[in-house]
gemmi code that builds the backbone of each chain (N, CA, C; Angstrom):
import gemmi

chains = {
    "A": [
        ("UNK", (-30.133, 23.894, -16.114), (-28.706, 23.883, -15.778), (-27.907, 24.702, -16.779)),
        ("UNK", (-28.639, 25.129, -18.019), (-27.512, 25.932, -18.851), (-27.575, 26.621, -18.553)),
        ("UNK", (-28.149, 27.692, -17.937), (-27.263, 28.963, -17.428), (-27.137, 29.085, -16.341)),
        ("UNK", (-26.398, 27.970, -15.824), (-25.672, 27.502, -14.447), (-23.749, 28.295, -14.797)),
        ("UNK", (-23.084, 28.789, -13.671), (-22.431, 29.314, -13.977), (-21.819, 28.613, -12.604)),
        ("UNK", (-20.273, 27.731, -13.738), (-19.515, 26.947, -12.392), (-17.915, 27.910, -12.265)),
        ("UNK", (-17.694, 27.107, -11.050), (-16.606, 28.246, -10.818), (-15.835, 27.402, -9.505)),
        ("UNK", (-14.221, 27.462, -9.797), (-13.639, 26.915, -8.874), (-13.233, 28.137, -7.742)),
        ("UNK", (-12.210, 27.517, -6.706), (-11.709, 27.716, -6.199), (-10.848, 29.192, -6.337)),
        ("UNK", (-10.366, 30.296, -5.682), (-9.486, 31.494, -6.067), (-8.056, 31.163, -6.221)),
        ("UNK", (-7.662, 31.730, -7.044), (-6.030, 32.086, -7.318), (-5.449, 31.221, -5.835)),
        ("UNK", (-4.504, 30.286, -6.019), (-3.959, 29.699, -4.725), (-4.462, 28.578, -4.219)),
        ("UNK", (-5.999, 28.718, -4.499), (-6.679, 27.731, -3.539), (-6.598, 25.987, -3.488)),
        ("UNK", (-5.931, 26.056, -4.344), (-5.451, 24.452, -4.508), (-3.889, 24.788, -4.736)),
        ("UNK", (-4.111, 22.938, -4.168), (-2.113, 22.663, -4.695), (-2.524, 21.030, -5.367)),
        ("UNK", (-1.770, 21.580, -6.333), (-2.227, 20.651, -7.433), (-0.546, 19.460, -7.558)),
        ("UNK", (-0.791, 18.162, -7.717), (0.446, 17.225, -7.680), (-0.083, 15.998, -8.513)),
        ("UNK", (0.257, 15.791, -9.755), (-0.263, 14.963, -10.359), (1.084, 13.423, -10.096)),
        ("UNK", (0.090, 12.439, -10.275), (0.592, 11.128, -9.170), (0.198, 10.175, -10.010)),
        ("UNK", (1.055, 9.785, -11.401), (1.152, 8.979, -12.164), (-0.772, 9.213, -12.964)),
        ("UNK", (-1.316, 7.937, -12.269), (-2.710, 7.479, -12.579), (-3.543, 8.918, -12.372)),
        ("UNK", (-3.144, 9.331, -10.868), (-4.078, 10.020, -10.251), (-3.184, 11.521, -10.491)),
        ("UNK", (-4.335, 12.552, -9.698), (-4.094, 14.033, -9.605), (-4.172, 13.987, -8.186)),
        ("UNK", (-3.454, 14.783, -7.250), (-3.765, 14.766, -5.810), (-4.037, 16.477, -5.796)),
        ("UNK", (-5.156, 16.821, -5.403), (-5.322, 18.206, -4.921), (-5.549, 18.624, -3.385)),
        ("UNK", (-4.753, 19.322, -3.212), (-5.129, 19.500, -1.551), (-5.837, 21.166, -1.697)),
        ("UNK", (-7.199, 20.831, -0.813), (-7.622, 22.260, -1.312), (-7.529, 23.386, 0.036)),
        ("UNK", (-7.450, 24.109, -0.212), (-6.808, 24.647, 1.090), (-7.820, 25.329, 2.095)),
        ("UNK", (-8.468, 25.822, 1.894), (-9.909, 26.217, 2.457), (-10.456, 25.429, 3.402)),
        ("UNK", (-10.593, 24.196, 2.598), (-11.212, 23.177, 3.549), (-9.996, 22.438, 4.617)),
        ("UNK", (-8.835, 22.008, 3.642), (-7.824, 21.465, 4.340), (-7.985, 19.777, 3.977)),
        ("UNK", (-9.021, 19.655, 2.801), (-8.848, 17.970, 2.742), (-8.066, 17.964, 1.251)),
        ("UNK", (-7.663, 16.513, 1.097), (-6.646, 16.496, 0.016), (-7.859, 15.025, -0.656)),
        ("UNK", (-7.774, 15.703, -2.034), (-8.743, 14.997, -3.340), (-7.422, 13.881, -4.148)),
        ("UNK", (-7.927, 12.973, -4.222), (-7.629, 12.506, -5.268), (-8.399, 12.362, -6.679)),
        ("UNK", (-7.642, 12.818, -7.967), (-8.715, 12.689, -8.373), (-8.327, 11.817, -10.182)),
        ("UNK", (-9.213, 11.285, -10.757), (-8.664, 10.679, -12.057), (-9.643, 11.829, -12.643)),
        ("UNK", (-9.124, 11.447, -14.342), (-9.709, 12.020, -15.585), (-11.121, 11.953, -15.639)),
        ("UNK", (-11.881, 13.020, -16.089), (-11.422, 14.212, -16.510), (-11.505, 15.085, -15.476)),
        ("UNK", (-11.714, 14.886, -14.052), (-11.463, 15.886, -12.906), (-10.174, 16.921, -13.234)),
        ("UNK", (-9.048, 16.631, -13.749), (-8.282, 17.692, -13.139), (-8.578, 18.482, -14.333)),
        ("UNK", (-8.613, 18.082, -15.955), (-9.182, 18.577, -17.170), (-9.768, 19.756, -16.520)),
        ("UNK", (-10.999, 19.530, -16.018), (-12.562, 20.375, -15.978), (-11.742, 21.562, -14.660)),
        ("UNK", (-10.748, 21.417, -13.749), (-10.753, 21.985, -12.800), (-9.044, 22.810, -13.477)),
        ("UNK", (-8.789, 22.671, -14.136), (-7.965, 23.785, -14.972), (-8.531, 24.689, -16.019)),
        ("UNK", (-9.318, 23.840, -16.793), (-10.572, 24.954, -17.516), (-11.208, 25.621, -16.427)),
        ("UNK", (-11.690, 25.145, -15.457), (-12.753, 26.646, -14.480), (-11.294, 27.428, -13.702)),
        ("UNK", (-9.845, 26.753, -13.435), (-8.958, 27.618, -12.550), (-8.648, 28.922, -13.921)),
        ("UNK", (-9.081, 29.091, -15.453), (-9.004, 29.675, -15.791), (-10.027, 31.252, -15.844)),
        ("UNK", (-10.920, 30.555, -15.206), (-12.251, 31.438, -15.390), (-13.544, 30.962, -15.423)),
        ("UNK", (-14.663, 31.113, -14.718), (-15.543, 30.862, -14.289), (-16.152, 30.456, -15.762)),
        ("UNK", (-17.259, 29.386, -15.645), (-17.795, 28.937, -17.287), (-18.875, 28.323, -16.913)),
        ("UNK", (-19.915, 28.125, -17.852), (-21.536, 27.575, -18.231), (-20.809, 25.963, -18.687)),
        ("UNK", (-22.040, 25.009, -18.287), (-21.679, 24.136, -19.015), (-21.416, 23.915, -20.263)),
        ("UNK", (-21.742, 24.882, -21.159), (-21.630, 24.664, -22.357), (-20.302, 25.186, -22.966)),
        ("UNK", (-19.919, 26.346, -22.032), (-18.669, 27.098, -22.345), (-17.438, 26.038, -21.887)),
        ("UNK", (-17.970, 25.366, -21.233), (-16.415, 24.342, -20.491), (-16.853, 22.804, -21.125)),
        ("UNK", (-17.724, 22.836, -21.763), (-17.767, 21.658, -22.632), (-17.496, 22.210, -24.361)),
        ("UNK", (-17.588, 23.234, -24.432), (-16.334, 23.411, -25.748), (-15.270, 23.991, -25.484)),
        ("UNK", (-14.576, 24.336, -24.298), (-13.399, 24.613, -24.247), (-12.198, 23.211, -24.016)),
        ("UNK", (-13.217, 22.169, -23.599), (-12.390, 20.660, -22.907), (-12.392, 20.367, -24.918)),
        ("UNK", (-13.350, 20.973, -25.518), (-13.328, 20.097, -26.853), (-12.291, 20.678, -27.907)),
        ("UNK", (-11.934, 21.490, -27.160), (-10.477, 22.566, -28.034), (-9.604, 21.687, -28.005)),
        ("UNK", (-8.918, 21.383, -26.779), (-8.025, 20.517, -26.587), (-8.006, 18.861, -26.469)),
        ("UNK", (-9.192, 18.385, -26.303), (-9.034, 17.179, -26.340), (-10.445, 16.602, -27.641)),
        ("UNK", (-10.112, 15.175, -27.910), (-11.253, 14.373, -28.417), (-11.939, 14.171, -27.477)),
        ("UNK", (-13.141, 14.427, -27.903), (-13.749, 14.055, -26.270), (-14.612, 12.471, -26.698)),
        ("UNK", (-14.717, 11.943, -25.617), (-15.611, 10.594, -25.436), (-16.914, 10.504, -24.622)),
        ("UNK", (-17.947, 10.280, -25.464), (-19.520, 10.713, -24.673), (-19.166, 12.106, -24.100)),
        ("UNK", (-18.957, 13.075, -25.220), (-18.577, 14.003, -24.858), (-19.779, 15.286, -24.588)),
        ("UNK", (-20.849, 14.743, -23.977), (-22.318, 15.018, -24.172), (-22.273, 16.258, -23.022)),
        ("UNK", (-23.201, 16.882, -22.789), (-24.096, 17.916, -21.726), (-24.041, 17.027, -20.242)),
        ("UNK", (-24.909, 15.966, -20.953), (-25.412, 14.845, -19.660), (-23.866, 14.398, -18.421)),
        ("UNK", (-22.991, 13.844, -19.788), (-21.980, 13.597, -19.067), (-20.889, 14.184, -18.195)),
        ("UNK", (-21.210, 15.648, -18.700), (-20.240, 16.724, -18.457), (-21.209, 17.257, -16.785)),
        ("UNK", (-22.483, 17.409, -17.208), (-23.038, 17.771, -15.899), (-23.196, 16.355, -15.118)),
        ("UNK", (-22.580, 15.445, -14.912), (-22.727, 15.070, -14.137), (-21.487, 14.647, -13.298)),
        ("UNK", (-20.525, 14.922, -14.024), (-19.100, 15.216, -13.559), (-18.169, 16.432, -12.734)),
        ("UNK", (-19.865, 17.313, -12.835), (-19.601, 18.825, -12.759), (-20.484, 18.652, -11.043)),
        ("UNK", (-21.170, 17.154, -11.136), (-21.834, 17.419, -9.862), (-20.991, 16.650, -9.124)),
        ("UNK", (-20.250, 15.943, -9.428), (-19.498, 14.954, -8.160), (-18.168, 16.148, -7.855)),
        ("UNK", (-17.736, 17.243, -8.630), (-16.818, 18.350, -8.327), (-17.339, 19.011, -6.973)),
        ("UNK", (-18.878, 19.463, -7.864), (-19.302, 20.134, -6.243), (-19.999, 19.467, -5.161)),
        ("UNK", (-20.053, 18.531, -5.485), (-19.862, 17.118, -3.953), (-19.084, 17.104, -3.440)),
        ("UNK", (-17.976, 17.723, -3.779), (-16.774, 16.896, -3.541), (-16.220, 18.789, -2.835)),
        ("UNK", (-16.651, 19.805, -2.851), (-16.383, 21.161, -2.491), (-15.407, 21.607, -3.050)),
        ("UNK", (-14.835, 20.962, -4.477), (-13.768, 21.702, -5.011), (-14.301, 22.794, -6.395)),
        ("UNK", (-15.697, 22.577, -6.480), (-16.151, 23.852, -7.614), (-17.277, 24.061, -6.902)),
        ("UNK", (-18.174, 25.212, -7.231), (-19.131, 25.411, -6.811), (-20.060, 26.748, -7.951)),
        ("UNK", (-21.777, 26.342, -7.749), (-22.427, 26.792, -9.016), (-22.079, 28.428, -8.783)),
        ("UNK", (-21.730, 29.537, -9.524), (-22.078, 31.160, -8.948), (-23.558, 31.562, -9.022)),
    ],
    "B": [
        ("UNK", (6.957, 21.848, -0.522), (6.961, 22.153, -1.600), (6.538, 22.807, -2.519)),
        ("UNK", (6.797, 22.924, -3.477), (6.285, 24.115, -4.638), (5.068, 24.051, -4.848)),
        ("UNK", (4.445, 25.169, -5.371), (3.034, 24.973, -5.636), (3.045, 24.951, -7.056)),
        ("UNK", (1.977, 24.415, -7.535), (1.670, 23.907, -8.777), (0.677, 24.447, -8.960)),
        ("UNK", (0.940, 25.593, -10.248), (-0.228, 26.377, -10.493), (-1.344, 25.259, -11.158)),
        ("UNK", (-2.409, 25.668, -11.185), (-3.611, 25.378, -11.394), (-4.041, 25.348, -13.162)),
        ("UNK", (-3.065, 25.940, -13.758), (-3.504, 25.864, -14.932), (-1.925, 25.092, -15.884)),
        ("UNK", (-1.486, 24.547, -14.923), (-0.083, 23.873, -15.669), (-0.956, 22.685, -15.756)),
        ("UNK", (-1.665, 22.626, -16.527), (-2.588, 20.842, -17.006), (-1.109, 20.169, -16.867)),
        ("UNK", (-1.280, 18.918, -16.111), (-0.543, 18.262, -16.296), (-0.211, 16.908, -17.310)),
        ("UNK", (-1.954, 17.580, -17.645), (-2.386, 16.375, -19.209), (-2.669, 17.025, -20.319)),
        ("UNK", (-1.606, 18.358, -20.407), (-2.294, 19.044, -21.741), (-1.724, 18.686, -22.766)),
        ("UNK", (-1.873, 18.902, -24.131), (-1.611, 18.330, -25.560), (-0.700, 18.455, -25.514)),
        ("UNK", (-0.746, 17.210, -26.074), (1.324, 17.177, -26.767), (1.400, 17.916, -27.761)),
        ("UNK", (2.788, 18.329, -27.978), (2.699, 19.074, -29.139), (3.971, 18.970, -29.488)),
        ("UNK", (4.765, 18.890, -30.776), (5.918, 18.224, -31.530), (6.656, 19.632, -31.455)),
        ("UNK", (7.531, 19.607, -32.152), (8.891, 20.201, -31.476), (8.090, 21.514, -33.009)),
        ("UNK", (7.277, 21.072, -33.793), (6.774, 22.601, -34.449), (5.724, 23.452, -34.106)),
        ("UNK", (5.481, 22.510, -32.868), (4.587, 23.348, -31.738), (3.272, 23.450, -32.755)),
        ("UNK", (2.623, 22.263, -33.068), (1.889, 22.085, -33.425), (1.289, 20.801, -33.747)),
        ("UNK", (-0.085, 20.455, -32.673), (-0.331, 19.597, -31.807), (-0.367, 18.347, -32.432)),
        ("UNK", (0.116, 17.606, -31.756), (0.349, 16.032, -32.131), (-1.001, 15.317, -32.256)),
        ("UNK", (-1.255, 14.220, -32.534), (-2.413, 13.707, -31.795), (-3.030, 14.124, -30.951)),
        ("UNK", (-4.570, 14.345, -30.751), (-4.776, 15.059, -29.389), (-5.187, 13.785, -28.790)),
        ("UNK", (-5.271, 14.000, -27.561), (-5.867, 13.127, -26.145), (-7.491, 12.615, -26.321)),
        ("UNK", (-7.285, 11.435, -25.971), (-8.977, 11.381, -25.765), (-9.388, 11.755, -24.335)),
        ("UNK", (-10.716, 12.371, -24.190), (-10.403, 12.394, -22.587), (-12.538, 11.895, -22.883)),
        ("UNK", (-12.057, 10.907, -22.000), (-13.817, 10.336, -21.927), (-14.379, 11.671, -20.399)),
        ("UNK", (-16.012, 11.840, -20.982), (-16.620, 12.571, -19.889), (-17.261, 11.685, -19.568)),
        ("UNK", (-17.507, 10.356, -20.020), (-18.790, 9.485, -19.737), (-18.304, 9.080, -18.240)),
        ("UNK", (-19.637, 8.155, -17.787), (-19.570, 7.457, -16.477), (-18.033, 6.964, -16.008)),
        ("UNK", (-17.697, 7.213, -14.499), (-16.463, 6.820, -14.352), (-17.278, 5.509, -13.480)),
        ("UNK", (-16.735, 4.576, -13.476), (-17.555, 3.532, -12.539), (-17.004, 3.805, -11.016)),
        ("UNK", (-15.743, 4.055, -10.791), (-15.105, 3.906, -9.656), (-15.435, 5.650, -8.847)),
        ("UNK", (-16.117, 6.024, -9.443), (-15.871, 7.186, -8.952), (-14.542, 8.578, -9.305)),
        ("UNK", (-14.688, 9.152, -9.967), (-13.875, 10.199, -10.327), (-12.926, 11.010, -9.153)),
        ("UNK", (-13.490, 11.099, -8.197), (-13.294, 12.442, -6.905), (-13.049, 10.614, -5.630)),
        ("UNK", (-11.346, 10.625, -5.257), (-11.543, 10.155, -3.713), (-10.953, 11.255, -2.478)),
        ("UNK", (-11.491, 11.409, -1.573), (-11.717, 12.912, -0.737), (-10.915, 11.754, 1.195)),
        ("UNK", (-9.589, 12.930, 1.226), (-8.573, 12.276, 2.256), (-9.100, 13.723, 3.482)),
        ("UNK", (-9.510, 13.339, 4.423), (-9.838, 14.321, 4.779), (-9.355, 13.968, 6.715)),
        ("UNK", (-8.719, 15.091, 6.933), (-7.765, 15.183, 8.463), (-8.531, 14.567, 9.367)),
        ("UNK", (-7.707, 13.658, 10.121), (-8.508, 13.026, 10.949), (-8.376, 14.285, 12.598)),
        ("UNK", (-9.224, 14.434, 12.758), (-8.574, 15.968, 13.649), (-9.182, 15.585, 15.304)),
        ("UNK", (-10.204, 14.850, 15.539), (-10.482, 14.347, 16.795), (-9.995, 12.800, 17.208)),
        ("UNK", (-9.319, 12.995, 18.200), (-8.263, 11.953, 18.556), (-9.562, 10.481, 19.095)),
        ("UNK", (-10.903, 10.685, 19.984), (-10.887, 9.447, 20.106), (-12.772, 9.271, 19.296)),
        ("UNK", (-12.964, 8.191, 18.981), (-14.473, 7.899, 18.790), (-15.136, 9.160, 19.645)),
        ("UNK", (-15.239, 8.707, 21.005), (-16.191, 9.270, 21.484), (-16.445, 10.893, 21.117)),
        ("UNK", (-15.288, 11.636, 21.387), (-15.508, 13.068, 20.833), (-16.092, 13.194, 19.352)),
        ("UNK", (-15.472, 12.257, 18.319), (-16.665, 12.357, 16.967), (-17.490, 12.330, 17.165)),
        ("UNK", (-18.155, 11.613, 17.471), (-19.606, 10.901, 18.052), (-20.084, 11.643, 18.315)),
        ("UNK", (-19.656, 12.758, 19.839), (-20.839, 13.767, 20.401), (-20.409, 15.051, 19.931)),
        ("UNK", (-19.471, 15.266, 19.101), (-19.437, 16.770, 18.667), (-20.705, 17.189, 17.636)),
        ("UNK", (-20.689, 18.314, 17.683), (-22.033, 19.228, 16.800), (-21.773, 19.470, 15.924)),
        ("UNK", (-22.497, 19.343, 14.781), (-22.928, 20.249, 13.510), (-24.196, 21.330, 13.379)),
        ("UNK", (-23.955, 22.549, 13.461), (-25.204, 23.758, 13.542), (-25.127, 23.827, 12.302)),
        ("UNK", (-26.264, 23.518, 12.020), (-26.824, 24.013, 10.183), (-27.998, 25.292, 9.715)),
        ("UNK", (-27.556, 26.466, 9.768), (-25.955, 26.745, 9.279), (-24.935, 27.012, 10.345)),
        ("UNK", (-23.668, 27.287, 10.581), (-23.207, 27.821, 11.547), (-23.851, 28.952, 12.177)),
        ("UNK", (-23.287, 29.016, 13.172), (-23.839, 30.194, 14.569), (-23.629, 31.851, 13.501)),
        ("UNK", (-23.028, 32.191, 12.655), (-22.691, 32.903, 12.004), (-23.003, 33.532, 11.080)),
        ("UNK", (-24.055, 32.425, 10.646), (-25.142, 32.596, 9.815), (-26.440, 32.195, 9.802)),
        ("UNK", (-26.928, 32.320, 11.244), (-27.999, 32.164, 12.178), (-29.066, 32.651, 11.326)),
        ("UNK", (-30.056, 31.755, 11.421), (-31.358, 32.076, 10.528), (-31.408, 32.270, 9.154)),
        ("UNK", (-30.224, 31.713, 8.552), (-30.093, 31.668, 6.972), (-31.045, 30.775, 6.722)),
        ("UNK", (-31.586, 30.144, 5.305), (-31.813, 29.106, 4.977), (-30.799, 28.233, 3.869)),
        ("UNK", (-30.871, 26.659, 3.756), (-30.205, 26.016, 3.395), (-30.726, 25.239, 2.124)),
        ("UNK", (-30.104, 26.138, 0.451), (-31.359, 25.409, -0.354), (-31.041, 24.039, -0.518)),
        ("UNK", (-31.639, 22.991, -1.932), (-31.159, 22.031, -2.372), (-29.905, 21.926, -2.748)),
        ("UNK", (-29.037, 22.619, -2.913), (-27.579, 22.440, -2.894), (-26.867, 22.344, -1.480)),
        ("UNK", (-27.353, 22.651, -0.998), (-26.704, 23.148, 0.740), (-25.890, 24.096, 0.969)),
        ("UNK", (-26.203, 25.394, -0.275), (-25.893, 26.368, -0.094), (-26.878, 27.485, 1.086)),
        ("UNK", (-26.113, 28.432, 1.534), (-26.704, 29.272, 2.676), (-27.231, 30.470, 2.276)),
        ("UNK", (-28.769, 30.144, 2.212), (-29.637, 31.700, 0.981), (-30.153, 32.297, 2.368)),
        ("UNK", (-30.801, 33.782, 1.620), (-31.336, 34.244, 3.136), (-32.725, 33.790, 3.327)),
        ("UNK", (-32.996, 33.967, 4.740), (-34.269, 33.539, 5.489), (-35.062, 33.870, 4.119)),
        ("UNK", (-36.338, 32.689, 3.891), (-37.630, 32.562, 3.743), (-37.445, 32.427, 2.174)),
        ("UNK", (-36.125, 32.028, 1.967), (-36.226, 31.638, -0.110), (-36.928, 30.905, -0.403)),
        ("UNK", (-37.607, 30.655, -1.066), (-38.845, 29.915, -1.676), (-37.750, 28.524, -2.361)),
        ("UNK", (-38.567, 27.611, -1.997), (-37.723, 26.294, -2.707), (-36.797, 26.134, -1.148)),
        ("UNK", (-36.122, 26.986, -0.406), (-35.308, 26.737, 0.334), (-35.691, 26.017, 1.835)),
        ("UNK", (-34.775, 25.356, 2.711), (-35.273, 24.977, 3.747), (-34.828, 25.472, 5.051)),
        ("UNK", (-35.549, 26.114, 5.808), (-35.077, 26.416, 7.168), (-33.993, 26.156, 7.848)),
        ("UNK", (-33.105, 26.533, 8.801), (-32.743, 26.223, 9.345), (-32.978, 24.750, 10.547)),
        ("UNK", (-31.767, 24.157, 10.918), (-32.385, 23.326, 11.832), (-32.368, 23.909, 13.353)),
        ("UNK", (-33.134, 23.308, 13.825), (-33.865, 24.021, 14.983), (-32.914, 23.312, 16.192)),
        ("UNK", (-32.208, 22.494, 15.758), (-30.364, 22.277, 16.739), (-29.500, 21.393, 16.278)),
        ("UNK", (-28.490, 21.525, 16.671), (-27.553, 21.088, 16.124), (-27.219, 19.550, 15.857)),
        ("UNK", (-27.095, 18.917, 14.638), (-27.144, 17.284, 14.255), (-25.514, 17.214, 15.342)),
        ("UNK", (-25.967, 15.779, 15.688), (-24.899, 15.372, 16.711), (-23.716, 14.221, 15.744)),
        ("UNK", (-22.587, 14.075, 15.794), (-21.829, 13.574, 14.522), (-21.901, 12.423, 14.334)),
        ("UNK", (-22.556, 12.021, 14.998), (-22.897, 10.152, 15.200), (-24.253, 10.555, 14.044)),
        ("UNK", (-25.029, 11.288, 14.629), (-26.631, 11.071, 12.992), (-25.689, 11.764, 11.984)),
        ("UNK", (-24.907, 12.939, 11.893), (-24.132, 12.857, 10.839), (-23.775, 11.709, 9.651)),
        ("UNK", (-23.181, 11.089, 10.887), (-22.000, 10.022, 10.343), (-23.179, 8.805, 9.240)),
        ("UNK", (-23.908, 8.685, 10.321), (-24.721, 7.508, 9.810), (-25.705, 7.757, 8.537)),
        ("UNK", (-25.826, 9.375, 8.756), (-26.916, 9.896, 7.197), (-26.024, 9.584, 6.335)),
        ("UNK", (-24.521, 9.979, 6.426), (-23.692, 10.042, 5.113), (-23.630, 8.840, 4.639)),
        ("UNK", (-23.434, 7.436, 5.886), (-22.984, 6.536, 5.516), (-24.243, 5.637, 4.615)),
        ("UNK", (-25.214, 5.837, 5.269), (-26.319, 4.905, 4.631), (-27.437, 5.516, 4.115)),
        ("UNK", (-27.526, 6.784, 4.129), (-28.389, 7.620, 3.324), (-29.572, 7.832, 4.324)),
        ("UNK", (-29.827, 7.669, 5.212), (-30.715, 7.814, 6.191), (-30.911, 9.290, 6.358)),
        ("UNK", (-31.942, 9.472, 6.766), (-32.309, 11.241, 7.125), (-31.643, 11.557, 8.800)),
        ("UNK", (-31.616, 12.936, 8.133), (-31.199, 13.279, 9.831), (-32.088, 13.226, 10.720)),
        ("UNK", (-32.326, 13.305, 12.066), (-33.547, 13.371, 13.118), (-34.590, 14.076, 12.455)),
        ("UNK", (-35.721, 14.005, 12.724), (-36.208, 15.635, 12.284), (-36.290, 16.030, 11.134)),
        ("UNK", (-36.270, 15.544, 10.656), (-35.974, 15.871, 8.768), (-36.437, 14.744, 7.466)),
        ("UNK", (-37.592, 15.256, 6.871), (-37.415, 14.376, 5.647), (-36.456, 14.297, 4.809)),
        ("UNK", (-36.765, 13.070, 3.786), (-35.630, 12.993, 2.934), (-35.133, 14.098, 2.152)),
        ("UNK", (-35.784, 15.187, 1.745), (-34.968, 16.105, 0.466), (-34.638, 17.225, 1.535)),
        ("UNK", (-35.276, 17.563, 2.953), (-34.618, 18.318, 3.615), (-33.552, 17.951, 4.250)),
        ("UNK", (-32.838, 16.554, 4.669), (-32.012, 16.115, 5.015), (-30.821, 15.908, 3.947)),
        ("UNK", (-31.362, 15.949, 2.876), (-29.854, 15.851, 2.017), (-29.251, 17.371, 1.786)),
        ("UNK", (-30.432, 18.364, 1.625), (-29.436, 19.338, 1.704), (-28.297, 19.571, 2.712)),
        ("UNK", (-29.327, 19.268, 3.662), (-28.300, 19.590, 4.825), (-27.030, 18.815, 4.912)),
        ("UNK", (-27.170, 17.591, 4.299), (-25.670, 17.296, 4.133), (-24.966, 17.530, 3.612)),
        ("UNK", (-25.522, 17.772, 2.145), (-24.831, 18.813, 1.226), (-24.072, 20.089, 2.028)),
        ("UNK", (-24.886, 20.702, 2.554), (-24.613, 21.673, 3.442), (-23.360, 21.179, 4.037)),
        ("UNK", (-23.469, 20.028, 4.864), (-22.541, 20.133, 5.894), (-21.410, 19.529, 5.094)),
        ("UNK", (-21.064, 18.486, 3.893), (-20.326, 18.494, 2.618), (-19.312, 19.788, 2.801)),
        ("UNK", (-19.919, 20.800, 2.759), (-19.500, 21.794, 2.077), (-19.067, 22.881, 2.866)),
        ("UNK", (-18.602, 22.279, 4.145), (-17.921, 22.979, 5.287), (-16.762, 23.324, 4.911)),
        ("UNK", (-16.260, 24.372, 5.476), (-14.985, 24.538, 5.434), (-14.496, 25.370, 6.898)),
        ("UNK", (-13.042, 24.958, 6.688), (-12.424, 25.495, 7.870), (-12.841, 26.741, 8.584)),
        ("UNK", (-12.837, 26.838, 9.879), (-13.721, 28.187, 10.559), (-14.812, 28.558, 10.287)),
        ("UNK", (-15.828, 27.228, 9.649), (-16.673, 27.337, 9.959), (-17.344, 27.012, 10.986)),
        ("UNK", (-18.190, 26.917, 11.626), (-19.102, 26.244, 12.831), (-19.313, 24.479, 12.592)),
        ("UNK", (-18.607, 23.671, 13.215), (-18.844, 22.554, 12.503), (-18.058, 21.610, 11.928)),
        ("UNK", (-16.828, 22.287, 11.105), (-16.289, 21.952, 10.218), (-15.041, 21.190, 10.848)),
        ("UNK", (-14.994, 21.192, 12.443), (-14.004, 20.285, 13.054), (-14.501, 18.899, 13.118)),
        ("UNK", (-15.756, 19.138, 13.549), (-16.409, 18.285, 13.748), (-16.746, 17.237, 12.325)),
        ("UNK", (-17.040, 17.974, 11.279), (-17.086, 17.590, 9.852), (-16.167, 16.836, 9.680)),
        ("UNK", (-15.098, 17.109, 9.828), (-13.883, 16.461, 9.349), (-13.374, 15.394, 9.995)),
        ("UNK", (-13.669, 15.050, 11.285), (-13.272, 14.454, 12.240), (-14.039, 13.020, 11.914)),
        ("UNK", (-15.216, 13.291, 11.381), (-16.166, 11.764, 11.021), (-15.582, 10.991, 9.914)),
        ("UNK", (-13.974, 11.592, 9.194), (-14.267, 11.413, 7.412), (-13.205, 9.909, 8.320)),
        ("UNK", (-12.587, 10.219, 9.583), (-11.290, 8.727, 9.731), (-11.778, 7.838, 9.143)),
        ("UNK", (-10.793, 6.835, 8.897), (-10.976, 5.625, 8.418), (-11.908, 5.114, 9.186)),
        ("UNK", (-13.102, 4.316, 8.407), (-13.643, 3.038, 9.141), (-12.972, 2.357, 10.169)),
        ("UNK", (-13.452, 2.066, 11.208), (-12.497, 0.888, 12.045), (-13.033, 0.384, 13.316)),
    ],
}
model = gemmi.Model(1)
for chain_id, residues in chains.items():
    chain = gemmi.Chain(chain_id)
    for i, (resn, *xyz) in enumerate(residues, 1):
        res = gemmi.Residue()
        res.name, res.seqid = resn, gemmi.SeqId(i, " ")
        for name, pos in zip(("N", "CA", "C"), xyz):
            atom = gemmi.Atom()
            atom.name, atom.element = name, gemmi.Element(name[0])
            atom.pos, atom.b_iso = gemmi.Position(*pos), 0.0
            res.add_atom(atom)
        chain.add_residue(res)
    model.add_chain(chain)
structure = gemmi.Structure()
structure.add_model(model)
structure.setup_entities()
């Protein structure tokens, strides 16, 4: 998986509305609307910046935040319920 | 309404009026129990029955004779690791019921049947399907 290369959505492709607890994304492609908690919207503003390796978007989340079980394991597996979910996908 | 760019974090660091960052955030990556991602998706066929008998072609008509790997992405014919096409179209009722209880589709063992849901997951609008996709997500009832 490390030189897995994730990557959201293009310029536009979401509309992003954060909703107290939650983040609501409606993605437009598909036409379904995500709700989503932490660290979903985190990880999906680091990739709306530019496509990244797990390792590159697990030290860029560590720039800005403390992270908690801030591991590989945890990060890829947060990275798989994204693309379950059709809002990132591997390049 | 307005759109909300994508990179306006709406949880990014605070930072004090010397613009230089306050406390930072904890942000846990560990296990979410409840699930991280909940997915609202258009209810677009008005009664049961049309969910029920509408089609899913895996892959769409469009991309006829692709194959569908373990992601349920659409590689070309004969990728190694990858799985064939299905030989017709899942009807949205075995859809419905693979997603719901993990069951295989007709025709399909278990690791070739999850791609394909993956696959079909990962529909999107104008694709072959993807009315039909969407139409299974209504509420329970």
């Amino acid at each position: 998986m490390s030189g897995t290369i994730f990557r959201g959505p293009l310029d536009g492709g979401l509309l992003i509305a954060p909703l107290d607890e939650f983040t609501a994304v409606y993605h437009r492609a598909s036409g379904i609307t995500h709700l989503l908690t932490e660290p979903a919207p985190q990880i999906l503003a680091v990739l709306g910046e530019g496509a990244s390796s797990l390792d590159g978007l697990l030290e860029r989340l560590g720039r800005d935040y403390d992270l908690d079980d801030g591991t590989r394991e945890a990060l890829a597996a947060r990275l798989e319920e994204l693309v379950e979910a059709g809002l990132i996908e591997r390049a | 309404m307005d759109d909300i760019e994508l990179n306006q974090d709406p949880v990014a660091t605070a930072e004090t009026d010397t613009g230089v960052p306050s406390r930072r955030r904890v942000l846990a990556l560990g296990a979410v129990t409840a699930g991280m991602v909940v997915s609202i998706r258009p209810a677009l066929a008005q009664t049961a029955g049309s969910v029920l008998n509408c089609e899913i072609p895996v892959p769409d008509p469009g991309r006829a004779g692709s194959y569908i790997d373990a992601d349920g992405g659409v590689v070309p014919a004969r990728t190694k690791g990858a799985f064939p096409p299905s030989t017709r179209a899942f009807k949205g009722e075995e859809v419905k019921r693979a997603m719901a209880s993990g069951s295989t589709l007709p025709g399909t063992d278990s690791d070739r049947s999850r791609a394909y849901v993956k696959y079909i997951r990962r529909l999107q609008r104008g694709q072959g399907g993807f009315t039909c996709f969407a139409s299974l997500q209504m509420p329970r009832g």
